[in-house]
BALOBA-1460 file (C-alpha; in Angstrom, 3 decimals):
// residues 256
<rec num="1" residu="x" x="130.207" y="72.493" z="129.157"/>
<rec num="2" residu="x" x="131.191" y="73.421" z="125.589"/>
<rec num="3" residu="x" x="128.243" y="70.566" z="124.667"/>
<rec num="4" residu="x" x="126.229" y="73.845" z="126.638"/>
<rec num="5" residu="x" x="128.077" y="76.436" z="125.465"/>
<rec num="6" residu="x" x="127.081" y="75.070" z="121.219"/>
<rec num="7" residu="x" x="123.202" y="74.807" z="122.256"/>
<rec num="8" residu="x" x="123.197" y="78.331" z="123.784"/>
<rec num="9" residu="x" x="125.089" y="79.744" z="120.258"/>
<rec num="10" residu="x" x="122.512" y="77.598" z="118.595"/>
<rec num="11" residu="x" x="119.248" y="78.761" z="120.308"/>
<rec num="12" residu="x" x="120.997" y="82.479" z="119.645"/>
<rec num="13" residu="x" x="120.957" y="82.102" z="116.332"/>
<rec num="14" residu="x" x="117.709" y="80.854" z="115.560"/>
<rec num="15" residu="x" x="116.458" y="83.653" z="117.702"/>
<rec num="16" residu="x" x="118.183" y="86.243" z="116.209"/>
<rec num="17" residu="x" x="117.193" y="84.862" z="112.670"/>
<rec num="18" residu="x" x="113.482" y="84.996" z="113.893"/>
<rec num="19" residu="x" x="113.226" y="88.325" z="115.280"/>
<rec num="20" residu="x" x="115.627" y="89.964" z="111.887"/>
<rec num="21" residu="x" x="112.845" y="88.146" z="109.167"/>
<rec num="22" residu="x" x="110.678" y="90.979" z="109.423"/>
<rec num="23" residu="x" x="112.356" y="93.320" z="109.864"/>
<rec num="24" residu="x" x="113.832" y="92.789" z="106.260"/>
<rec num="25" residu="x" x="110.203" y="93.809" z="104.964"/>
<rec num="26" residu="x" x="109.880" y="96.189" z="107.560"/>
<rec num="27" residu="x" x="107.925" y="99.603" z="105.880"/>
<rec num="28" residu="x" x="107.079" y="97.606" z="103.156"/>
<rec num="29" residu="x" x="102.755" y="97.082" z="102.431"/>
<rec num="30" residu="x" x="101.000" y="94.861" z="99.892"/>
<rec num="31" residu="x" x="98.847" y="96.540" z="96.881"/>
<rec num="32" residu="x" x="98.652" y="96.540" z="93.402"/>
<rec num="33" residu="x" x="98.589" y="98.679" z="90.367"/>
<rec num="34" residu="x" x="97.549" y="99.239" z="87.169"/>
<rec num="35" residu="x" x="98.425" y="102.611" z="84.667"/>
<rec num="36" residu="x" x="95.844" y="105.411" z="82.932"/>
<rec num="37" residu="x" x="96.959" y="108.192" z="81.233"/>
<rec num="38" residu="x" x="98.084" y="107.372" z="77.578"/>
<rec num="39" residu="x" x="102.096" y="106.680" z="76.602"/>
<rec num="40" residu="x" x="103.219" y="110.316" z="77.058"/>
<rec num="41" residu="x" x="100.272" y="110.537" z="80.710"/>
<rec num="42" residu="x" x="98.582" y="113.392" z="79.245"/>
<rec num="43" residu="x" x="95.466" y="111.770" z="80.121"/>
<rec num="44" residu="x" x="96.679" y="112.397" z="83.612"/>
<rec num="45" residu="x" x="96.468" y="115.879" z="83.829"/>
<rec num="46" residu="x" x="94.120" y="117.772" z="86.257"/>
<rec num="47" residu="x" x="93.229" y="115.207" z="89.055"/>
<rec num="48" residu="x" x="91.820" y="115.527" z="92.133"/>
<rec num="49" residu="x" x="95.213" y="117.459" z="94.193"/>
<rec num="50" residu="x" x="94.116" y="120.582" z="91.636"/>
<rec num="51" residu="x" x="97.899" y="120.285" z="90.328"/>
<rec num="52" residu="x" x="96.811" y="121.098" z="86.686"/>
<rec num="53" residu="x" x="99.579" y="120.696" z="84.015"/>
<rec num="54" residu="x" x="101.385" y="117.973" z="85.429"/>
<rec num="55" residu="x" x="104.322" y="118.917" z="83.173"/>
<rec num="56" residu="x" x="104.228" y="122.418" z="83.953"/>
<rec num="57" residu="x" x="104.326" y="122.090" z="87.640"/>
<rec num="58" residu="x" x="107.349" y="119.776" z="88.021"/>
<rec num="59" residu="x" x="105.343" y="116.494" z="88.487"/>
<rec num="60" residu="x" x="105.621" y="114.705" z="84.971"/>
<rec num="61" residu="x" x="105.021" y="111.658" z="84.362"/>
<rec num="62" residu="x" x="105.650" y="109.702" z="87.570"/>
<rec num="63" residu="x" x="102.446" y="110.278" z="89.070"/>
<rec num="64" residu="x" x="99.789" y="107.856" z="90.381"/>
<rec num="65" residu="x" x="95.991" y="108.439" z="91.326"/>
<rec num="66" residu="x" x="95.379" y="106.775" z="94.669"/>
<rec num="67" residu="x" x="92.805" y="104.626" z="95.503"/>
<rec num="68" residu="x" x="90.620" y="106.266" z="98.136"/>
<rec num="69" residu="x" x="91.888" y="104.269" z="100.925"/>
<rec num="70" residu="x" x="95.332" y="105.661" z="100.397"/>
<rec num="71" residu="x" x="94.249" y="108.831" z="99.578"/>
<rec num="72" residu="x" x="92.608" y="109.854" z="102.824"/>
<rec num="73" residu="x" x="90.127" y="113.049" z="101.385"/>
<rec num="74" residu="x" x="93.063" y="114.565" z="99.815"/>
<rec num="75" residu="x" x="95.387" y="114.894" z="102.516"/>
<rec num="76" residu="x" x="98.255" y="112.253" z="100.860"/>
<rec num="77" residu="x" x="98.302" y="114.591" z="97.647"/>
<rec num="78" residu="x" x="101.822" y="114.841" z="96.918"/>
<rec num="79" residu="x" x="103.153" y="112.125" z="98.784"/>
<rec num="80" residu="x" x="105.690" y="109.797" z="97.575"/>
<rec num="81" residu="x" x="106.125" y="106.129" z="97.350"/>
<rec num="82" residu="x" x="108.307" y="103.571" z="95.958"/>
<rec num="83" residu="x" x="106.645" y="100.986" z="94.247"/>
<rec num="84" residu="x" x="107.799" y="98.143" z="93.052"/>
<rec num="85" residu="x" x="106.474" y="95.014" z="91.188"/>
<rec num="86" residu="x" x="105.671" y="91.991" z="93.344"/>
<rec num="87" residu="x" x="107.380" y="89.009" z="91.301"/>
<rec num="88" residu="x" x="106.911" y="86.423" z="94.321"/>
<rec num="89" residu="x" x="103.078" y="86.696" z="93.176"/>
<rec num="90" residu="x" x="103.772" y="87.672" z="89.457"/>
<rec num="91" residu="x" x="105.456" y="86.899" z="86.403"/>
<rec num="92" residu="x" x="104.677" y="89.994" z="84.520"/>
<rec num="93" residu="x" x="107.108" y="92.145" z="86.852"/>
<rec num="94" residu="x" x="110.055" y="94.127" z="84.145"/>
<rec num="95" residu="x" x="113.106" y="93.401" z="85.735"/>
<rec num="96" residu="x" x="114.418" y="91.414" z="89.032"/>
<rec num="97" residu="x" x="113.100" y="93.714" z="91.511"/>
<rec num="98" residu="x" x="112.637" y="96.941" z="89.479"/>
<rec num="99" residu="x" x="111.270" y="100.171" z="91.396"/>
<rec num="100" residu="x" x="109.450" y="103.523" z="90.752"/>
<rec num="101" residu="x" x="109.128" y="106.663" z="92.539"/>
<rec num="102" residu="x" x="105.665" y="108.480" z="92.094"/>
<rec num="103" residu="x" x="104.024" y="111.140" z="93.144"/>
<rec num="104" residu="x" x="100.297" y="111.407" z="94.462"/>
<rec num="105" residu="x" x="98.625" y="113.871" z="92.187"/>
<rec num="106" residu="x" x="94.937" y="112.412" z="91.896"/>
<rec num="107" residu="x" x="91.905" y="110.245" z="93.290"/>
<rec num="108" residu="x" x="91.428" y="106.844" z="91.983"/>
<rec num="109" residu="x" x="87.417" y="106.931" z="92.759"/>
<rec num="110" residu="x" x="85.549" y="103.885" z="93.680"/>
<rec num="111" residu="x" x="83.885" y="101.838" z="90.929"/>
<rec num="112" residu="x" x="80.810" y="99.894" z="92.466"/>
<rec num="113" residu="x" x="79.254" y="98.611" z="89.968"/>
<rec num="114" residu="x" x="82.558" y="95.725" z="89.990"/>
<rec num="115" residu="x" x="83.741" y="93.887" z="93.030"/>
<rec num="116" residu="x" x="87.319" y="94.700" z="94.422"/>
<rec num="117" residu="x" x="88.330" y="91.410" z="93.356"/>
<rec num="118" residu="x" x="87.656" y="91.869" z="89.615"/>
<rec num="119" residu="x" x="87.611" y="95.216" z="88.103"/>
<rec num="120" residu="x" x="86.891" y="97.212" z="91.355"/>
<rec num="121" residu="x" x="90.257" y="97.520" z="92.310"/>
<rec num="122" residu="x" x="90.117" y="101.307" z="93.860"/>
<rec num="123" residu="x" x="86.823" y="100.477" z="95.832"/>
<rec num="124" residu="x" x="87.759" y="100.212" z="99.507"/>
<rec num="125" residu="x" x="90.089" y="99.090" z="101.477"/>
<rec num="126" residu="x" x="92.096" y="98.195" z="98.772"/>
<rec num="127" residu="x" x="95.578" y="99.746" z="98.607"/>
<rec num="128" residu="x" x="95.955" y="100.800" z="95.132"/>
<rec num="129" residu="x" x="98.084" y="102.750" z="91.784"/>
<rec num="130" residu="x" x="96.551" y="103.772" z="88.981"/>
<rec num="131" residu="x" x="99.914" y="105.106" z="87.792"/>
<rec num="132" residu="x" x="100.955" y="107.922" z="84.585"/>
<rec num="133" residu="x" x="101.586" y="104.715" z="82.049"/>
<rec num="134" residu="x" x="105.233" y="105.834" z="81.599"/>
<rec num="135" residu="x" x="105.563" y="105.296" z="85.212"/>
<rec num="136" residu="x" x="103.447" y="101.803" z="85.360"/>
<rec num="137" residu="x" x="105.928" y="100.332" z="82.694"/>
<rec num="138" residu="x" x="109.281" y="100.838" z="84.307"/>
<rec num="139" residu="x" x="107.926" y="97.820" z="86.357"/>
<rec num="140" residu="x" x="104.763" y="95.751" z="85.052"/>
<rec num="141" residu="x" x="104.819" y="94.217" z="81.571"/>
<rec num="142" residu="x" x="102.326" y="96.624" z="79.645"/>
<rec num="143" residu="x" x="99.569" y="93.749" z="78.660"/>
<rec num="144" residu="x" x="99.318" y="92.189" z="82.189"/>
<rec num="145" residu="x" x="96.885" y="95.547" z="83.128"/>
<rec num="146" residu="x" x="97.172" y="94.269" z="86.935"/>
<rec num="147" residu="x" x="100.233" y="93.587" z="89.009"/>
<rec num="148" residu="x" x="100.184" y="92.854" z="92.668"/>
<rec num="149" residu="x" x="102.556" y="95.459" z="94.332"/>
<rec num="150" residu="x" x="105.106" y="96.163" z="97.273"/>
<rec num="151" residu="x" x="105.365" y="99.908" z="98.493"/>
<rec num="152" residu="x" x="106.118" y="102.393" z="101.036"/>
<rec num="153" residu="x" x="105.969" y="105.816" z="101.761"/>
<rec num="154" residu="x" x="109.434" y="107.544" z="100.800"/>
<rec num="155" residu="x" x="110.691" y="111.357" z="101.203"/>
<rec num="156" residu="x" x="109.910" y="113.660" z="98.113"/>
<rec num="157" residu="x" x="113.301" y="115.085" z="96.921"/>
<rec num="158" residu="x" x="112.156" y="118.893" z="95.366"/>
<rec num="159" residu="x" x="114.254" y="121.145" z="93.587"/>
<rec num="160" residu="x" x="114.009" y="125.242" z="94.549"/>
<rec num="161" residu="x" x="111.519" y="126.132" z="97.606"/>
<rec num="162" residu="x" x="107.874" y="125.428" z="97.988"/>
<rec num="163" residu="x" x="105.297" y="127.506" z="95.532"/>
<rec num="164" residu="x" x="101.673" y="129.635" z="96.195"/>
<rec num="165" residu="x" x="99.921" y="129.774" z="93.565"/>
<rec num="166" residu="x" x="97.096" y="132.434" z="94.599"/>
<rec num="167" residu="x" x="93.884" y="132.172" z="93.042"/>
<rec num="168" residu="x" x="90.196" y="133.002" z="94.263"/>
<rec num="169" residu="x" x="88.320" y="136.599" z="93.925"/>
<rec num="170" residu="x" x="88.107" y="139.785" z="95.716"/>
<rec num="171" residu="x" x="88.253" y="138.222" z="99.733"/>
<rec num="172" residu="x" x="88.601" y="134.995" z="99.083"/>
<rec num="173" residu="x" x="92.134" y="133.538" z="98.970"/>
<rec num="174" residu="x" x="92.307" y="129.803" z="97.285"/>
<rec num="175" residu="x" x="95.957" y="128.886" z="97.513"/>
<rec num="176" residu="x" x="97.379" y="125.877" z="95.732"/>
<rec num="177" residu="x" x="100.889" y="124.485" z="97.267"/>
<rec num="178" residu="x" x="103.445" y="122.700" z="94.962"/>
<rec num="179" residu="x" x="106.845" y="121.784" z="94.918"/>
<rec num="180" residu="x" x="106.488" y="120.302" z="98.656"/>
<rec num="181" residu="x" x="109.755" y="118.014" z="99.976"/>
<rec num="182" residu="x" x="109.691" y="115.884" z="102.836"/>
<rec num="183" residu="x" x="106.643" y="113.919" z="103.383"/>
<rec num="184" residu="x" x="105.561" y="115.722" z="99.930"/>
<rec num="185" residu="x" x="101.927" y="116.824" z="102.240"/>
<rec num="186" residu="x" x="100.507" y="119.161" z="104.526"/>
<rec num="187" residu="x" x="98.873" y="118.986" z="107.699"/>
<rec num="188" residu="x" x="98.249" y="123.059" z="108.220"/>
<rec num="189" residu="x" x="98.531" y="126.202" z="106.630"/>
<rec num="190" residu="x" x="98.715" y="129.667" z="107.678"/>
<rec num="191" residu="x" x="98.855" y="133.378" z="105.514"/>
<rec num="192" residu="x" x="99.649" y="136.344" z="106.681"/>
<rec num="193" residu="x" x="99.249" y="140.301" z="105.741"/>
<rec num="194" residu="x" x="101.225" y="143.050" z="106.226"/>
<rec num="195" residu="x" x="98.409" y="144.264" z="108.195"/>
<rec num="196" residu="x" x="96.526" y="140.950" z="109.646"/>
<rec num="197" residu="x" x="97.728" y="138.769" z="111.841"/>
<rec num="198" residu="x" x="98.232" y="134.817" z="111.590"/>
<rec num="199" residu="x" x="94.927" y="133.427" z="109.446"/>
<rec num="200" residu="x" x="94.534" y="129.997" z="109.417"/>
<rec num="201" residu="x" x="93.393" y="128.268" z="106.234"/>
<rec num="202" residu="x" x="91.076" y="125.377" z="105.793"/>
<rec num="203" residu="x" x="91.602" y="122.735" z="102.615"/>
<rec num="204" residu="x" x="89.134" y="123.176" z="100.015"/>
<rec num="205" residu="x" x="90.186" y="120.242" z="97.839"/>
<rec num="206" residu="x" x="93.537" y="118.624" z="97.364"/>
<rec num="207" residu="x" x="96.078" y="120.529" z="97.803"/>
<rec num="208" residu="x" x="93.818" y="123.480" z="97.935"/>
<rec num="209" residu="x" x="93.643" y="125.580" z="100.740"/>
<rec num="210" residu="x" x="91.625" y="128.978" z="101.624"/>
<rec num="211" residu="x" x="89.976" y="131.365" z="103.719"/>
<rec num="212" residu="x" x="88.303" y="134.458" z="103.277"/>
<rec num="213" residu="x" x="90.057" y="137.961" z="104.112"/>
<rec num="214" residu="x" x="90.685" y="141.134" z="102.215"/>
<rec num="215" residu="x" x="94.624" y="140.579" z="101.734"/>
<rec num="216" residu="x" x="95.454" y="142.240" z="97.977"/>
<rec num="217" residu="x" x="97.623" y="144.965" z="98.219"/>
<rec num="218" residu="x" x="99.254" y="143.102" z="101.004"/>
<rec num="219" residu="x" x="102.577" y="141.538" z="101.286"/>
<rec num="220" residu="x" x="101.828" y="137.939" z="101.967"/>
<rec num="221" residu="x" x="103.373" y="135.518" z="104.216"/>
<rec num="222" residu="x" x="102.863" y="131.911" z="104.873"/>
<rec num="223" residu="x" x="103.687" y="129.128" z="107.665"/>
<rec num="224" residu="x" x="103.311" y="125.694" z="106.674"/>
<rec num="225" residu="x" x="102.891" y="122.354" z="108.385"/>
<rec num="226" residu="x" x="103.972" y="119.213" z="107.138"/>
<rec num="227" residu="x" x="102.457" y="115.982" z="107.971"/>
<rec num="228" residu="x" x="105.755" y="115.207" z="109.741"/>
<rec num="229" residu="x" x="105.073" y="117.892" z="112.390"/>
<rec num="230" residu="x" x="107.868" y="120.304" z="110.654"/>
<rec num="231" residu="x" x="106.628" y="124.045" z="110.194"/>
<rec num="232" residu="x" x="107.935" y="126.792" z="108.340"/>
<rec num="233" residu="x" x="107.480" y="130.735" z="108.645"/>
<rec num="234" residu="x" x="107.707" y="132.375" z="105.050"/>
<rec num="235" residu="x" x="108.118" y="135.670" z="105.467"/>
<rec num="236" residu="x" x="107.121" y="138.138" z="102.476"/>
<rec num="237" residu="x" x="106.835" y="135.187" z="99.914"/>
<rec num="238" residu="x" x="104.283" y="137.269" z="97.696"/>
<rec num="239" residu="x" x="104.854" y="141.206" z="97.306"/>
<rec num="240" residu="x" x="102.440" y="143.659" z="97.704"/>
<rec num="241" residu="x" x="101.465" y="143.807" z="93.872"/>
<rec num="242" residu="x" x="100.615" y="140.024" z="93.601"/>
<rec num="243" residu="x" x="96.994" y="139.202" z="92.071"/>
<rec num="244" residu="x" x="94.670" y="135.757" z="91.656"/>
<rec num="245" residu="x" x="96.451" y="133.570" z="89.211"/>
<rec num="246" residu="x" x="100.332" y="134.182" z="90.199"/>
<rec num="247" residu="x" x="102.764" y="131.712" z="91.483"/>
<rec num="248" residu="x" x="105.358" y="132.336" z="94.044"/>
<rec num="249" residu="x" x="107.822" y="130.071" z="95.093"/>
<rec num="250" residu="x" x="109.842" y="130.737" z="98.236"/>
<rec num="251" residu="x" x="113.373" y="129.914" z="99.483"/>
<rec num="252" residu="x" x="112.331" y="127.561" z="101.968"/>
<rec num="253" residu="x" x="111.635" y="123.717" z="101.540"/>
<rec num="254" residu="x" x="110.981" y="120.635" z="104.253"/>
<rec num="255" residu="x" x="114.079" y="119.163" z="105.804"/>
<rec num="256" residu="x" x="112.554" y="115.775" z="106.496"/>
């Protein structure tokens, strides 16, 4: 019997040690990375989420430009991951294990002319950083160019509410969202006047959103989706007196 009982503890174990070895890299994907941008990432300004200053906005310098399979036509822009070298595969990771968090803020475009095995390393379906260089170096060993990477998704951590920055002309409203916790991106949007009802915008670009309606001289409201499925109603975030070009930022920000 107890010769019984020791195989059954045995076979338990080995189970349980099978089933528990993924999950230890459970919400962890392969990639790689390499960095653009210049020591101090001023090279990374602009991009293709219409951030602009990256420094001005509250992005900085851990930022990445996504390669096109990650970036899904803009709708990952301001996502976050955590990144972190590969050393099983490399031996030009900084550090046993070293991570980054960074912030999707641009498009790392295809380049066809090079196969995705040697120079083409944004062309599809690779999974791919080209991260601000400050960034890049808190984990790869600045003359290896390439590292092969481990990453995953992560929740954005924002201080103060999320931000409207109004632009377009006469009746058409091109509103750029910033500051975004949570999943750090948007699945809907929403604006209101004082006198409209609930408008629903399309993106433009990025994180870019508009529609066309005659709403200056209104109060302005907004309800936001994230890509988590969590909305928010933001009542009166813009006064009356607002015009193109001003930021707002309201009280509320994603919980999850």
């Amino acid at each position: 019997m107890e010769y019984y009982r020791m195989l059954a503890t045995l076979a338990f174990l080995v189970a349980a040690s099978c089933s528990l070895a993924p999950v230890a890299k459970a919400g962890w994907s392969q990639g790689t990375a390499t960095f653009y941008g210049g020591a101090d990432a001023s090279g990374t300004m602009g991009g293709a989420c219409g951030y602009g200053n990256l420094y001005s906005t509250g992005y900085g310098t851990a930022t990445a430009a996504l390669s096109t399979a990650l970036f899904n036509d803009g709708a990952s822009c301001g996502q976050c991951y955590l990144v972190m070298c590969d050393g099983s595969k490399s031996n030009w990771c900084k550090g046993n294990g070293a991570t980054v968090t960074i912030t999707a803020t641009n498009l790392c475009p295809p380049n066809w002319a090079l196969p995705n095995d040697n120079g083409g390393w944004c062309n599809p379906p690779r999974p791919h950083f080209d991260m601000a260089q400050p960034a890049w170096l808190q984990i790869g060993v600045y003359k290896a160019g390439i590292i092969p990477v481990l990453y995953q998704q992560v929740r954005c951590w924002k201080q103060g509410g999320i931000r409207f920055m109004i632009g377009g002309f006469n009746s058409f409203e091109l509103v750029l969202i910033t500051n975004v916790g949570g999943p750090g991106s948007i699945r809907a949007v929403s604006i209101k006047g004082e006198r409209t009802d609930w408008i629903q915008l399309t993106r433009n670009w990025g994180a870019n959103w508009q529609c066309t309606a005659a709403l200056a001289g209104q109060a302005l409201s907004f309800a936001v989706t994230s890509t988590n499925g969590e909305t928010l109603y933001m009542y009166n975030v813009a006064p009356s007196w607002w015009q193109f070009g001003t930021t707002f930022t309201s009280n509320n920000q994603f919980s999850y």
